[in-house]
C-alpha positions as CSV (number, residue, x, y, z in Angstrom):
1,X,56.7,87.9,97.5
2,X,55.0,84.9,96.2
3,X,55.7,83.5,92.3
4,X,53.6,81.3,90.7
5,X,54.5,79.2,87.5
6,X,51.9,79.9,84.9
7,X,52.5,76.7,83.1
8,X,52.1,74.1,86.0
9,X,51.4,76.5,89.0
10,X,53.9,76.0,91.3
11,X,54.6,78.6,93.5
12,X,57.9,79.8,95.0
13,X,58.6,82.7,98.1
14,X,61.0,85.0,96.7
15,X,62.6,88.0,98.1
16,X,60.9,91.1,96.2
17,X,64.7,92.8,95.9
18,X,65.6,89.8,93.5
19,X,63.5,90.7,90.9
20,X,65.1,94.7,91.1
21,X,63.1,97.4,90.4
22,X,62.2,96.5,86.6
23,X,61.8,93.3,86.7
24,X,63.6,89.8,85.2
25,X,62.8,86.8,83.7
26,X,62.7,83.8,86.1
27,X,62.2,79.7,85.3
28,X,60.3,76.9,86.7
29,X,62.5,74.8,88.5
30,X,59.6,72.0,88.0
31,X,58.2,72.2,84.4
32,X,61.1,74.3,83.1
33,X,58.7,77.0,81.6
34,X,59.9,80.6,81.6
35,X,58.5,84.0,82.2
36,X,58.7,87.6,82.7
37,X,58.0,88.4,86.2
38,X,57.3,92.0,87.1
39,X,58.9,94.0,89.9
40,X,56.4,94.5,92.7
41,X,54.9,98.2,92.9
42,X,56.9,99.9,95.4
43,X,54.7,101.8,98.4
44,X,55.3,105.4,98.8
45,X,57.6,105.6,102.1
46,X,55.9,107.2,104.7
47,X,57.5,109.7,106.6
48,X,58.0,108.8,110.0
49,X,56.2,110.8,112.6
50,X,58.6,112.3,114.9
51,X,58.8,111.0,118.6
52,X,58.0,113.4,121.0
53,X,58.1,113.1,124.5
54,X,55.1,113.2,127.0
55,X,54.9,116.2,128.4
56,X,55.5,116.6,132.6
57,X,52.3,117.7,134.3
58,X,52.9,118.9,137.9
59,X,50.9,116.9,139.7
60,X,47.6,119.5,141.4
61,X,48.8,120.7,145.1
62,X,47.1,118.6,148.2
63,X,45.6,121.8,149.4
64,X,44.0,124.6,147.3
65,X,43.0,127.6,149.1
66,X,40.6,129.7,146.9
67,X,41.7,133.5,146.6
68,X,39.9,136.0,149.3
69,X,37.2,137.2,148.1
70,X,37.8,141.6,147.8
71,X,35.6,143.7,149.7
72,X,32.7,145.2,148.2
73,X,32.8,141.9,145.6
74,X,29.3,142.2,143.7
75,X,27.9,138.3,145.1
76,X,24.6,138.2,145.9
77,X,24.6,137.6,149.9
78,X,23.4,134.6,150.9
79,X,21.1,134.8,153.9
80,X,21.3,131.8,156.7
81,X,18.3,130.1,158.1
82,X,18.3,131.2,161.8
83,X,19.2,128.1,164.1
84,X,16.2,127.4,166.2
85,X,17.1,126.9,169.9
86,X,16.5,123.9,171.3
87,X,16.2,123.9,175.2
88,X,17.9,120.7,176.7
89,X,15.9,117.8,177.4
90,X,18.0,117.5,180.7
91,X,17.6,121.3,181.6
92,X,13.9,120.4,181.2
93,X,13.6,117.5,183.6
94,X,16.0,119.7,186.0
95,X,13.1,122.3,185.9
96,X,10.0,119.8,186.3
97,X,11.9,118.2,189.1
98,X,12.7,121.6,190.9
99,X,9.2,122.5,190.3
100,X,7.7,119.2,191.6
101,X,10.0,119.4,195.0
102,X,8.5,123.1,195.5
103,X,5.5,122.1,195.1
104,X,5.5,119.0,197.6
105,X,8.2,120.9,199.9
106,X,4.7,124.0,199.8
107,X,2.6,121.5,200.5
108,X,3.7,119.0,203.5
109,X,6.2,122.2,204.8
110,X,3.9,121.3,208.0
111,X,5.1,117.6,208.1
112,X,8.9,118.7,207.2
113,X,8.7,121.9,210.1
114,X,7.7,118.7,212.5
115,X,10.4,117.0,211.3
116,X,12.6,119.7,211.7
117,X,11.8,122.8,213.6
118,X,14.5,125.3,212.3
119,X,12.7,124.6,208.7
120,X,10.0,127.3,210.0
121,X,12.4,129.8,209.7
122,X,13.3,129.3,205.9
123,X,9.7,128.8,205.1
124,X,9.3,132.4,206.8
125,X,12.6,133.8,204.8
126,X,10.3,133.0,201.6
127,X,7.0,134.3,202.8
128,X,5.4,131.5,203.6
129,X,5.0,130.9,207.5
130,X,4.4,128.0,209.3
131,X,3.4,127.7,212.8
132,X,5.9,125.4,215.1
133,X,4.2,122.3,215.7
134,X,3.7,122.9,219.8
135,X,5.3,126.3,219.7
136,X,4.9,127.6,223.2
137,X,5.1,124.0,224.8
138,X,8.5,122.6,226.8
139,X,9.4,119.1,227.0
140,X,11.1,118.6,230.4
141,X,13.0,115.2,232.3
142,X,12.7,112.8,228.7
143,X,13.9,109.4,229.9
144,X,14.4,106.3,228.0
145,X,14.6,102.9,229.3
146,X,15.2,99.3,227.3
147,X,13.5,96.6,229.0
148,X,12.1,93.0,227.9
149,X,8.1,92.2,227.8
150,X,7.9,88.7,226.9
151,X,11.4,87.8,225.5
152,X,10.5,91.0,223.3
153,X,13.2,93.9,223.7
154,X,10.8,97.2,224.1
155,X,12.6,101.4,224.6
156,X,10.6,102.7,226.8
157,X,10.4,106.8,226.4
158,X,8.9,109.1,229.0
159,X,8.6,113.0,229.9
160,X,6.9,115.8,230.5
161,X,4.9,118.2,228.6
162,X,4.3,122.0,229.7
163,X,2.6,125.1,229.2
164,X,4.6,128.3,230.2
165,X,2.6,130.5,227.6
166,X,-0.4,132.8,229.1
167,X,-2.6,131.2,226.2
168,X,-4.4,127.6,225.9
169,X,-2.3,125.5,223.5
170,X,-2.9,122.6,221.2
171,X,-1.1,119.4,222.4
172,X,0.1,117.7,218.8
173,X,1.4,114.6,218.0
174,X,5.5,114.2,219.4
175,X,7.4,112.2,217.0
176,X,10.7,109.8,218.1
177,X,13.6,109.3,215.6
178,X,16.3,107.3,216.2
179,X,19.4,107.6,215.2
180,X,22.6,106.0,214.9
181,X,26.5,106.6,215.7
182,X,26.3,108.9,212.1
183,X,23.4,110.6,213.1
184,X,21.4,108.9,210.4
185,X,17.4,108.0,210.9
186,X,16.9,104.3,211.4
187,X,13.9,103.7,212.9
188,X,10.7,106.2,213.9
189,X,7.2,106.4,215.3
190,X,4.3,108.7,216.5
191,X,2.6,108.7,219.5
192,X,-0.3,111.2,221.3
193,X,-0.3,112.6,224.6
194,X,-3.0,111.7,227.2
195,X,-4.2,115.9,226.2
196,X,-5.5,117.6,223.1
197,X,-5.0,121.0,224.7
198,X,-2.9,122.6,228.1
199,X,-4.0,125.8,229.9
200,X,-1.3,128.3,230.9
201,X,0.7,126.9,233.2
202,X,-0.3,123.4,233.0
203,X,1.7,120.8,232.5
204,X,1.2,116.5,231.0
205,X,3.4,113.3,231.4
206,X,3.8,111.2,228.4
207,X,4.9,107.6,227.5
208,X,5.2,105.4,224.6
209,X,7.0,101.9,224.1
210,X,8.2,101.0,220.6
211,X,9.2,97.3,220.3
212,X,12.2,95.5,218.6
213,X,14.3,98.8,218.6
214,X,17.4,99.1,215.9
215,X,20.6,97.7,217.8
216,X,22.0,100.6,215.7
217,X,20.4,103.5,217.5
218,X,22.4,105.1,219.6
219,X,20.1,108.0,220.6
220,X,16.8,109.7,219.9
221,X,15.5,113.2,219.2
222,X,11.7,113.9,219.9
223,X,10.1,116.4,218.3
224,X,6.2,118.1,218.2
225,X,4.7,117.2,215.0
226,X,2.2,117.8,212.5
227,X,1.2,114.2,211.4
Protein backbone atom coordinates (compact mmCIF):
# COMPACT_ATOMS: atom_id res chain seq x y z
CA UNK A 1 0.00 0.00 0.00
CA UNK A 2 0.97 3.54 -0.45
CA UNK A 3 1.85 5.95 2.83
CA UNK A 4 1.87 9.46 2.57
CA UNK A 5 3.60 11.88 5.26
CA UNK A 6 0.94 14.36 6.31
CA UNK A 7 3.52 16.92 7.32
CA UNK A 8 5.58 17.17 4.05
CA UNK A 9 3.79 14.60 1.84
CA UNK A 10 6.18 12.25 0.97
CA UNK A 11 4.98 9.10 0.07
CA UNK A 12 6.42 5.61 0.70
CA UNK A 13 5.14 1.75 -0.82
CA UNK A 14 4.78 -0.35 2.01
CA UNK A 15 3.80 -3.80 2.35
CA UNK A 16 0.10 -3.81 3.95
CA UNK A 17 1.21 -6.86 6.42
CA UNK A 18 3.74 -4.35 8.09
CA UNK A 19 1.28 -2.32 9.56
CA UNK A 20 -0.69 -5.83 11.14
CA UNK A 21 -4.09 -5.97 11.43
CA UNK A 22 -4.48 -2.87 13.96
CA UNK A 23 -2.36 -0.69 12.91
CA UNK A 24 1.19 1.19 14.13
CA UNK A 25 2.70 4.26 14.25
CA UNK A 26 5.24 4.91 11.50
CA UNK A 27 7.88 8.18 10.90
CA UNK A 28 8.91 10.19 8.09
CA UNK A 29 12.15 9.27 7.11
CA UNK A 30 12.34 12.96 5.44
CA UNK A 31 10.79 15.58 7.84
CA UNK A 32 10.81 13.27 10.88
CA UNK A 33 7.06 13.84 11.64
CA UNK A 34 5.13 10.83 13.09
CA UNK A 35 1.77 9.28 12.74
CA UNK A 36 -0.71 6.73 13.38
CA UNK A 37 -1.24 4.80 10.26
CA UNK A 38 -4.28 2.51 10.14
CA UNK A 39 -4.28 -1.13 8.97
CA UNK A 40 -5.89 -1.37 5.60
CA UNK A 41 -9.56 -2.85 5.60
CA UNK A 42 -9.16 -6.41 4.89
CA UNK A 43 -11.59 -7.84 1.77
CA UNK A 44 -13.80 -10.64 2.58
CA UNK A 45 -12.03 -13.85 1.01
CA UNK A 46 -13.94 -15.14 -1.67
CA UNK A 47 -14.51 -18.60 -1.85
CA UNK A 48 -12.99 -20.07 -4.69
CA UNK A 49 -15.28 -21.61 -7.28
CA UNK A 50 -14.46 -25.23 -7.66
CA UNK A 51 -12.78 -26.40 -10.99
CA UNK A 52 -14.78 -28.72 -12.79
CA UNK A 53 -13.97 -30.35 -15.78
CA UNK A 54 -15.64 -29.95 -19.32
CA UNK A 55 -17.84 -32.39 -19.78
CA UNK A 56 -17.08 -35.13 -23.00
CA UNK A 57 -19.70 -34.87 -25.70
CA UNK A 58 -19.68 -37.77 -28.08
CA UNK A 59 -19.19 -36.31 -31.10
CA UNK A 60 -23.06 -36.87 -33.47
CA UNK A 61 -22.66 -40.26 -35.72
CA UNK A 62 -21.73 -39.56 -39.57
CA UNK A 63 -24.86 -41.23 -40.62
CA UNK A 64 -28.35 -40.92 -38.87
CA UNK A 65 -30.97 -43.12 -40.09
CA UNK A 66 -34.39 -41.84 -38.91
CA UNK A 67 -36.56 -44.69 -37.13
CA UNK A 68 -39.20 -46.52 -39.75
CA UNK A 69 -42.04 -45.06 -39.64
CA UNK A 70 -45.02 -47.97 -38.06
CA UNK A 71 -47.72 -48.95 -40.23
CA UNK A 72 -50.95 -47.38 -39.90
CA UNK A 73 -48.79 -44.08 -38.49
CA UNK A 74 -51.52 -41.12 -38.54
CA UNK A 75 -49.33 -38.70 -41.33
CA UNK A 76 -51.23 -37.08 -43.67
CA UNK A 77 -50.19 -38.75 -47.21
CA UNK A 78 -48.60 -36.75 -49.33
CA UNK A 79 -49.74 -37.06 -52.87
CA UNK A 80 -46.96 -36.76 -55.87
CA UNK A 81 -47.47 -34.71 -58.98
CA UNK A 82 -47.73 -37.30 -61.80
CA UNK A 83 -44.48 -37.07 -64.05
CA UNK A 84 -45.64 -35.99 -67.44
CA UNK A 85 -44.11 -38.13 -70.21
CA UNK A 86 -42.05 -36.65 -72.49
CA UNK A 87 -41.64 -38.49 -75.88
CA UNK A 88 -37.91 -38.37 -77.10
CA UNK A 89 -36.91 -35.69 -79.34
CA UNK A 90 -34.81 -38.50 -81.21
CA UNK A 91 -37.83 -41.03 -81.23
CA UNK A 92 -39.60 -38.08 -82.88
CA UNK A 93 -37.28 -37.37 -85.81
CA UNK A 94 -37.06 -41.39 -86.07
CA UNK A 95 -40.80 -41.26 -86.77
CA UNK A 96 -40.92 -38.05 -89.16
CA UNK A 97 -38.12 -39.68 -91.00
CA UNK A 98 -39.91 -43.16 -91.30
CA UNK A 99 -42.87 -41.31 -92.27
CA UNK A 100 -41.14 -39.11 -94.92
CA UNK A 101 -39.36 -42.34 -96.59
CA UNK A 102 -43.04 -43.97 -96.85
CA UNK A 103 -44.31 -41.39 -98.17
CA UNK A 104 -41.58 -40.84 -101.09
CA UNK A 105 -40.96 -44.75 -101.20
CA UNK A 106 -45.51 -44.60 -102.04
CA UNK A 107 -44.85 -42.10 -104.26
CA UNK A 108 -41.86 -42.75 -106.93
CA UNK A 109 -42.43 -46.93 -106.04
CA UNK A 110 -42.73 -46.67 -110.03
CA UNK A 111 -39.19 -45.14 -110.43
CA UNK A 112 -37.71 -47.64 -107.62
CA UNK A 113 -39.82 -51.03 -109.33
CA UNK A 114 -37.72 -49.68 -112.66
CA UNK A 115 -34.92 -49.58 -110.74
CA UNK A 116 -35.40 -52.75 -109.33
CA UNK A 117 -37.92 -55.19 -110.61
CA UNK A 118 -38.27 -57.61 -107.56
CA UNK A 119 -39.40 -54.30 -105.58
CA UNK A 120 -43.03 -54.96 -107.31
CA UNK A 121 -43.39 -57.81 -105.25
CA UNK A 122 -42.96 -56.06 -101.76
CA UNK A 123 -45.11 -53.22 -102.90
CA UNK A 124 -47.77 -56.14 -103.66
CA UNK A 125 -46.93 -57.84 -100.02
CA UNK A 126 -48.33 -54.28 -98.65
CA UNK A 127 -51.21 -53.79 -100.89
CA UNK A 128 -50.09 -51.59 -103.05
CA UNK A 129 -49.32 -52.97 -106.70
CA UNK A 130 -47.30 -51.74 -109.24
CA UNK A 131 -47.22 -52.83 -112.69
CA UNK A 132 -43.51 -54.00 -114.01
CA UNK A 133 -42.17 -51.44 -116.13
CA UNK A 134 -42.32 -53.68 -119.68
CA UNK A 135 -43.88 -56.70 -117.92
CA UNK A 136 -44.56 -59.01 -120.73
CA UNK A 137 -41.52 -57.72 -122.92
CA UNK A 138 -38.04 -59.96 -123.28
CA UNK A 139 -34.75 -58.42 -123.94
CA UNK A 140 -32.76 -60.88 -126.07
CA UNK A 141 -28.73 -60.87 -127.60
CA UNK A 142 -27.65 -57.45 -125.28
CA UNK A 143 -24.15 -56.66 -126.56
CA UNK A 144 -21.79 -54.12 -125.53
CA UNK A 145 -18.99 -52.77 -127.36
CA UNK A 146 -16.16 -49.85 -126.35
CA UNK A 147 -14.96 -48.07 -129.18
CA UNK A 148 -13.32 -44.50 -129.87
CA UNK A 149 -15.34 -41.51 -131.89
CA UNK A 150 -13.04 -38.80 -132.11
CA UNK A 151 -10.27 -39.59 -129.44
CA UNK A 152 -13.60 -39.90 -127.21
CA UNK A 153 -14.01 -43.49 -125.57
CA UNK A 154 -17.93 -44.31 -126.18
CA UNK A 155 -19.80 -48.19 -124.72
CA UNK A 156 -21.76 -48.97 -127.23
CA UNK A 157 -25.03 -51.20 -125.98
CA UNK A 158 -27.28 -53.00 -128.31
CA UNK A 159 -30.23 -55.76 -128.26
CA UNK A 160 -33.38 -56.77 -128.90
CA UNK A 161 -36.78 -56.07 -127.65
CA UNK A 162 -39.81 -58.58 -127.93
CA UNK A 163 -43.29 -59.30 -127.56
CA UNK A 164 -44.27 -62.92 -126.68
CA UNK A 165 -47.56 -61.77 -124.87
CA UNK A 166 -51.01 -62.21 -127.00
CA UNK A 167 -51.67 -58.32 -125.97
CA UNK A 168 -50.25 -54.95 -127.48
CA UNK A 169 -47.68 -53.64 -125.00
CA UNK A 170 -46.20 -50.28 -124.06
CA UNK A 171 -42.45 -50.05 -124.97
CA UNK A 172 -40.94 -47.88 -121.82
CA UNK A 173 -37.93 -46.28 -121.27
CA UNK A 174 -34.72 -49.19 -120.60
CA UNK A 175 -32.38 -47.89 -118.14
CA UNK A 176 -28.30 -48.89 -118.04
CA UNK A 177 -26.38 -48.96 -114.72
CA UNK A 178 -23.05 -49.64 -114.43
CA UNK A 179 -21.44 -51.15 -112.03
CA UNK A 180 -18.25 -51.94 -110.63
CA UNK A 181 -16.06 -55.03 -109.24
CA UNK A 182 -18.42 -54.44 -105.81
CA UNK A 183 -21.42 -54.23 -107.61
CA UNK A 184 -21.81 -50.63 -106.67
CA UNK A 185 -23.63 -48.03 -109.29
CA UNK A 186 -21.15 -45.65 -110.85
CA UNK A 187 -22.46 -44.30 -113.70
CA UNK A 188 -26.20 -44.50 -115.46
CA UNK A 189 -28.43 -43.28 -118.21
CA UNK A 190 -31.78 -43.57 -120.10
CA UNK A 191 -32.48 -44.14 -123.39
CA UNK A 192 -35.99 -44.86 -125.70
CA UNK A 193 -36.54 -47.42 -128.18
CA UNK A 194 -37.17 -46.64 -131.86
CA UNK A 195 -41.29 -48.03 -130.60
CA UNK A 196 -43.87 -46.67 -128.10
CA UNK A 197 -45.83 -49.92 -128.45
CA UNK A 198 -45.12 -53.92 -129.89
CA UNK A 199 -48.01 -56.16 -131.05
CA UNK A 200 -48.00 -59.78 -130.00
CA UNK A 201 -45.27 -61.28 -131.35
CA UNK A 202 -43.33 -58.46 -132.60
CA UNK A 203 -40.15 -57.81 -131.82
CA UNK A 204 -37.53 -54.02 -131.85
CA UNK A 205 -33.64 -53.65 -131.94
CA UNK A 206 -32.30 -51.01 -129.71
CA UNK A 207 -28.99 -48.97 -129.36
CA UNK A 208 -27.54 -46.33 -127.32
CA UNK A 209 -23.91 -44.89 -126.87
CA UNK A 210 -22.92 -43.30 -123.61
CA UNK A 211 -19.63 -41.46 -123.80
CA UNK A 212 -16.56 -41.28 -121.34
CA UNK A 213 -17.60 -44.48 -119.53
CA UNK A 214 -16.26 -45.12 -115.73
CA UNK A 215 -12.87 -47.18 -116.14
CA UNK A 216 -14.41 -48.64 -112.94
CA UNK A 217 -17.34 -50.43 -114.53
CA UNK A 218 -16.97 -53.72 -114.91
CA UNK A 219 -20.53 -54.66 -116.12
CA UNK A 220 -24.03 -53.40 -116.72
CA UNK A 221 -27.62 -54.36 -115.85
CA UNK A 222 -30.38 -52.92 -118.08
CA UNK A 223 -33.60 -52.70 -116.87
CA UNK A 224 -37.39 -51.39 -118.25
CA UNK A 225 -38.21 -48.29 -116.58
CA UNK A 226 -40.61 -45.87 -115.45
CA UNK A 227 -38.76 -42.46 -115.92
Amino acid sequence: MILTCPACGKRYLVPSSALGSAGRQVRCAACGDTWFQEAPAQEPEVEAEPAFEEPFVDPPPEDIEPPPIRARASLPALRRRPEKKRLPTGWILLGLFVVAVSAGGVVARGSIVGMWPPAARLYELVGLPVPVPGEGLVLHDVATERMSQGGVPVLVVTGTIANPTQEVKSVPKLRVSLRDARRQEVQSWVFSADTAKLVPGEFVKFGSEFANPSTEATDLTLTFTHD
